[in-house]
Backbone as JSON, one array per atom type, in Angstrom:
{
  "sequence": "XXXXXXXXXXXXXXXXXXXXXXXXXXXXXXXXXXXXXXXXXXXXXXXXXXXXXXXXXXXXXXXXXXXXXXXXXXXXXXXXXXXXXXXXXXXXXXXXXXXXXXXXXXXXXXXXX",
  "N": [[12.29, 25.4, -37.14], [11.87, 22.98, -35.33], [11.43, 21.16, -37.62], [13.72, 20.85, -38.46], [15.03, 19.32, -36.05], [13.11, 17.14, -36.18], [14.24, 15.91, -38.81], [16.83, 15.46, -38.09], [16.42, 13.17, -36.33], [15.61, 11.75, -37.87], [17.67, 10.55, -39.3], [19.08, 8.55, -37.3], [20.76, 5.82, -36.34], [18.87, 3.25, -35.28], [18.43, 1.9, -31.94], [19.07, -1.25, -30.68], [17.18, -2.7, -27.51], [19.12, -2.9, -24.75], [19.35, -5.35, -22.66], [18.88, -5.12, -18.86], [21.47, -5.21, -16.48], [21.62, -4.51, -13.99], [19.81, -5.2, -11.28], [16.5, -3.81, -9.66], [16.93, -3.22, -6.8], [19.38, -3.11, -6.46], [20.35, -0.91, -8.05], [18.32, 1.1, -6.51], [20.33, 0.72, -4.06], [22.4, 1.91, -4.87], [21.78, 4.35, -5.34], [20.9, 5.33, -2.86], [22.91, 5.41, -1.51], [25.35, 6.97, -2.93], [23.94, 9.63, -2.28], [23.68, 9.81, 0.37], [26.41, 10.15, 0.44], [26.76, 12.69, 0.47], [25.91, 13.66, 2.49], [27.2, 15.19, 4.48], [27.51, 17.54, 3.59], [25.5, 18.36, 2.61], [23.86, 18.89, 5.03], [25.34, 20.85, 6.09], [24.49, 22.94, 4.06], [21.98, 23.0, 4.43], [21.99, 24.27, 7.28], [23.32, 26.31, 7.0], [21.25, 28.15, 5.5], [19.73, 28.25, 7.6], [20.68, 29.84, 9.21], [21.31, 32.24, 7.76], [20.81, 35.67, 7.28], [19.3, 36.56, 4.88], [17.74, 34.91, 4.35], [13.83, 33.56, 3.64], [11.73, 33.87, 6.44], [10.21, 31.13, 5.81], [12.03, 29.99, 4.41], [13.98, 29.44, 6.35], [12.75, 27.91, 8.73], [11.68, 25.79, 7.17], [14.73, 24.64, 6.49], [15.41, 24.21, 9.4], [13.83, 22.42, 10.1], [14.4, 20.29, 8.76], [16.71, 19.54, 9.5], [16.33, 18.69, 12.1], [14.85, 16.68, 11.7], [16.04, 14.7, 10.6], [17.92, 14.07, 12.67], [16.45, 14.04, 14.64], [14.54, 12.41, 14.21], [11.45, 11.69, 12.76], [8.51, 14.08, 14.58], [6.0, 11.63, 15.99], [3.22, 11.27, 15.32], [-0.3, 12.05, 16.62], [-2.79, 10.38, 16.74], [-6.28, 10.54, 15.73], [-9.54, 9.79, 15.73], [-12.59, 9.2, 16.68], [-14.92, 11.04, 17.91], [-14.46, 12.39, 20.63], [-11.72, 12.4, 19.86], [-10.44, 10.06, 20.41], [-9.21, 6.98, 19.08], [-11.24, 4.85, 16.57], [-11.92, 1.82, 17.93], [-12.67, -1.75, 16.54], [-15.7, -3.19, 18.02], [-16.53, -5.95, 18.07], [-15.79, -9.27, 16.95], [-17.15, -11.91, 14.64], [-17.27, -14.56, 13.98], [-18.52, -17.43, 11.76], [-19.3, -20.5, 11.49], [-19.74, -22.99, 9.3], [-21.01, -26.15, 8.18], [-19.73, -28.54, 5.61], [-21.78, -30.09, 4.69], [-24.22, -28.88, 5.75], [-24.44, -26.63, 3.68], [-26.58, -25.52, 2.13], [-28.51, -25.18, 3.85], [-27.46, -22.94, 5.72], [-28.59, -20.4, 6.2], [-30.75, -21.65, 7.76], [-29.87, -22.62, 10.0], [-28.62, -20.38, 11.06], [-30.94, -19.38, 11.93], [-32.23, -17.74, 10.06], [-34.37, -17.86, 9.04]],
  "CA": [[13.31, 24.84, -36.3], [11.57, 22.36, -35.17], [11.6, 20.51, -38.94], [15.49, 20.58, -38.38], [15.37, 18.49, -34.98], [13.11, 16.31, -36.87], [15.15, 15.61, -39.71], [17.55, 15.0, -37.66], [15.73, 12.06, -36.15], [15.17, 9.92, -39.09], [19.23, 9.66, -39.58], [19.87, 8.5, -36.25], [20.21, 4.84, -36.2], [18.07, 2.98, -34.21], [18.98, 1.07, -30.78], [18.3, -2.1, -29.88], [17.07, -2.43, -26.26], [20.0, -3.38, -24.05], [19.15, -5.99, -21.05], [19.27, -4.9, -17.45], [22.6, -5.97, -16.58], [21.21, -4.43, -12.06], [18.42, -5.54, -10.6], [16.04, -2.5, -9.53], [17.07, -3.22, -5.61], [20.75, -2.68, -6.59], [20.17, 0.74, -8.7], [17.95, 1.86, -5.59], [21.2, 0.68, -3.1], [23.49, 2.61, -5.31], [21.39, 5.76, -5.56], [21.12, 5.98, -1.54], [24.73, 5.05, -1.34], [25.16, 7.96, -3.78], [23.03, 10.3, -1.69], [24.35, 9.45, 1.58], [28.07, 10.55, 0.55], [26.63, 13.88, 0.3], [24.99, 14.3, 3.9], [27.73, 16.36, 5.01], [27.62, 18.77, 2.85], [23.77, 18.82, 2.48], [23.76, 19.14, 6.41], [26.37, 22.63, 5.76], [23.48, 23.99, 3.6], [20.86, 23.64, 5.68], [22.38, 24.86, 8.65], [23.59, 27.76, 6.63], [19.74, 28.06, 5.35], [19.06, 28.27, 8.57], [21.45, 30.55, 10.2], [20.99, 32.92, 6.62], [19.33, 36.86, 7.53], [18.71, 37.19, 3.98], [16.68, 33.67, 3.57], [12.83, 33.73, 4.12], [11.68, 32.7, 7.55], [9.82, 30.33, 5.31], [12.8, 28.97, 3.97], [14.62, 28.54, 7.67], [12.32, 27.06, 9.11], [12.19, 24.6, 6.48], [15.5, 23.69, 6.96], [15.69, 23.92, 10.85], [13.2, 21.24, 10.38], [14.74, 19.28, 8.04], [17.47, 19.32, 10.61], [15.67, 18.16, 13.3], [13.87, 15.63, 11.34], [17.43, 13.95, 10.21], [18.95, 13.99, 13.72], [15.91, 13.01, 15.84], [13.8, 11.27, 13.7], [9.82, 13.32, 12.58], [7.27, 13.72, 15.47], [4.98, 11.21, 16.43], [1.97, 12.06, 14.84], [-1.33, 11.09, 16.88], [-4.7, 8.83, 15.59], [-7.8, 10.98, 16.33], [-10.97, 9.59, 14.65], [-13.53, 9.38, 17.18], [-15.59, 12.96, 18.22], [-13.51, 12.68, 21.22], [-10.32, 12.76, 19.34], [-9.82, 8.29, 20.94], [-9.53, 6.18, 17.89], [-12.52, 4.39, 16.83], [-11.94, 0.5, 17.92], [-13.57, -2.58, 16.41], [-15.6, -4.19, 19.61], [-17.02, -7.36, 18.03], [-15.44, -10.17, 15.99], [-17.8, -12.71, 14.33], [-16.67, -15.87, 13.45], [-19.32, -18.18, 11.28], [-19.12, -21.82, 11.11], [-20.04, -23.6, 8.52], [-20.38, -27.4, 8.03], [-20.0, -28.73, 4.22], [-22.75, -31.11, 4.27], [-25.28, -27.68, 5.38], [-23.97, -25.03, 3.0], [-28.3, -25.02, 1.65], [-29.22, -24.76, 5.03], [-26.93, -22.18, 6.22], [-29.58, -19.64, 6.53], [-31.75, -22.18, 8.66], [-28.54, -23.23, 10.99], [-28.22, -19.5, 11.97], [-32.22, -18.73, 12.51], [-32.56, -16.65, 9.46], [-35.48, -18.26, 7.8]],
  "C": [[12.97, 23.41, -35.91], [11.33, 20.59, -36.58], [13.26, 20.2, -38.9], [15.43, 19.06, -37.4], [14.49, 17.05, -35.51], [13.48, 15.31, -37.81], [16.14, 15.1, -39.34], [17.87, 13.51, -36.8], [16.3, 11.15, -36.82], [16.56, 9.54, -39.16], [19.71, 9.33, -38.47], [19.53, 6.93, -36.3], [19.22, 4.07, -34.99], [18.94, 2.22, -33.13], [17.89, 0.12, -30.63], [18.3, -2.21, -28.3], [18.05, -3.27, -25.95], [19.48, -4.29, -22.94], [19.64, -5.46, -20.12], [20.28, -5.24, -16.97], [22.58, -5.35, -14.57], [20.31, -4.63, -12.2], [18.07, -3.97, -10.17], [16.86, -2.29, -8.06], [19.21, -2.58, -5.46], [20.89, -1.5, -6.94], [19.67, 1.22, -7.44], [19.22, 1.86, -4.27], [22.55, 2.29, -3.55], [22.92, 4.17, -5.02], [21.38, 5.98, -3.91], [22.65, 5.94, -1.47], [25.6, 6.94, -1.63], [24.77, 9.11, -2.82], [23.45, 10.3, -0.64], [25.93, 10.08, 1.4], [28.02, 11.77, 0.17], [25.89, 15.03, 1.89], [25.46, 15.09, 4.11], [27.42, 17.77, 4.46], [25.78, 19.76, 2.44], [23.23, 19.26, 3.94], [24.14, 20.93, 6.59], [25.26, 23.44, 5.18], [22.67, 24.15, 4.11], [20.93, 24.59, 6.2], [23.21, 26.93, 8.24], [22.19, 28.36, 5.96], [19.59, 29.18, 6.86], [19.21, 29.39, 9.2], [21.3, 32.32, 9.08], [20.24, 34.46, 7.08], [18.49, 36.92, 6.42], [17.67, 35.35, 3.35], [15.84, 34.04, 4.16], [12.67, 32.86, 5.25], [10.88, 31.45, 6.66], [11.28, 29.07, 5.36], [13.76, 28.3, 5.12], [14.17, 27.93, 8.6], [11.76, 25.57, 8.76], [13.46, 23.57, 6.9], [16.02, 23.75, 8.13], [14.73, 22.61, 10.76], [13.39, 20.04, 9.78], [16.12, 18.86, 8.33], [17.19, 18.39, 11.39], [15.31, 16.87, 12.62], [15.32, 14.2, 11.16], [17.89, 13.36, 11.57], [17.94, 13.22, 15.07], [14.86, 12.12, 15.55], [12.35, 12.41, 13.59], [9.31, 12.47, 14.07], [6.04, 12.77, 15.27], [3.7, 11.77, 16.2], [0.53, 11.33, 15.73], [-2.42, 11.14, 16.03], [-5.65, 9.78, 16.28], [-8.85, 10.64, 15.13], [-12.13, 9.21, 15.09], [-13.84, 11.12, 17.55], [-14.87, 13.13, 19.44], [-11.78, 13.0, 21.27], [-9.59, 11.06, 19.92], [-10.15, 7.75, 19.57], [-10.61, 5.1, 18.38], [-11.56, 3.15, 16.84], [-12.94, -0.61, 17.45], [-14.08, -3.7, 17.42], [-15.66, -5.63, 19.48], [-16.04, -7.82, 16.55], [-16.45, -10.89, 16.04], [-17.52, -13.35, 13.31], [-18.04, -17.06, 12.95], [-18.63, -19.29, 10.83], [-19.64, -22.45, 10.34], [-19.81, -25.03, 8.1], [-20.82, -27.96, 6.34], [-21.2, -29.29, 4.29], [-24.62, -29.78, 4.72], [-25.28, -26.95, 4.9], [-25.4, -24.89, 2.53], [-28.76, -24.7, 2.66], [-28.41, -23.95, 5.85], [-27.58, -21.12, 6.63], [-30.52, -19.98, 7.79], [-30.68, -22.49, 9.92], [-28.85, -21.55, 11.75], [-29.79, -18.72, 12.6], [-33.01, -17.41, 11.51], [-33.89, -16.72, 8.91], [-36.77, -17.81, 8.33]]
}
């Protein structure tokens, strides 16, 4: 079978590549555009998801949350990355000066030598 779909190949003329005739930013406008003139109806399934006896609580609490997430925006997620759960802060900045005419003695300028 697979010798068929082959065969079938070789007589197919070829294409030359066509130029872009949208920019990517335009294809991505169109596809939300697109997507957007379907909310309603993608809102209806949810909410019937949701409301559903015979869907898994898996699956309604999926889309009770993909409810929520639409209408009030996702939760605020907090930053824990210190052992107290306070994000770690950087205390010190250090700023080095450098004058062209010592870039050999830059070592001796700061006391390293």
């Amino acid at each position: 079978m697979s010798e068929e779909v082959d065969s079938g190949l070789d007589n197919a003329p070829a294409r030359s590549p066509t130029p872009r005739k949208t920019s990517k930013a335009r294809t991505l406008t169109e596809i939300r555009s697109l997507a957007r003139s379907h909310t309603r109806t993608a809102i209806r399934v949810l909410v019937g998801i949701m409301r559903s006896d015979d869907a898994t609580p898996a699956a309604r609490v999926s889309a009770a949350n993909a409810i929520l997430d639409r209408g009030w925006g996702k939760a605020a997620q907090p930053i824990e990355n210190g052992e107290d759960g306070a994000p770690d802060f950087v205390h010190r900045v250090e700023r080095v000066i450098v004058h062209p005419e010592d870039t050999g003695n830059a070592d001796a300028a700061e006391g390293n030598v």
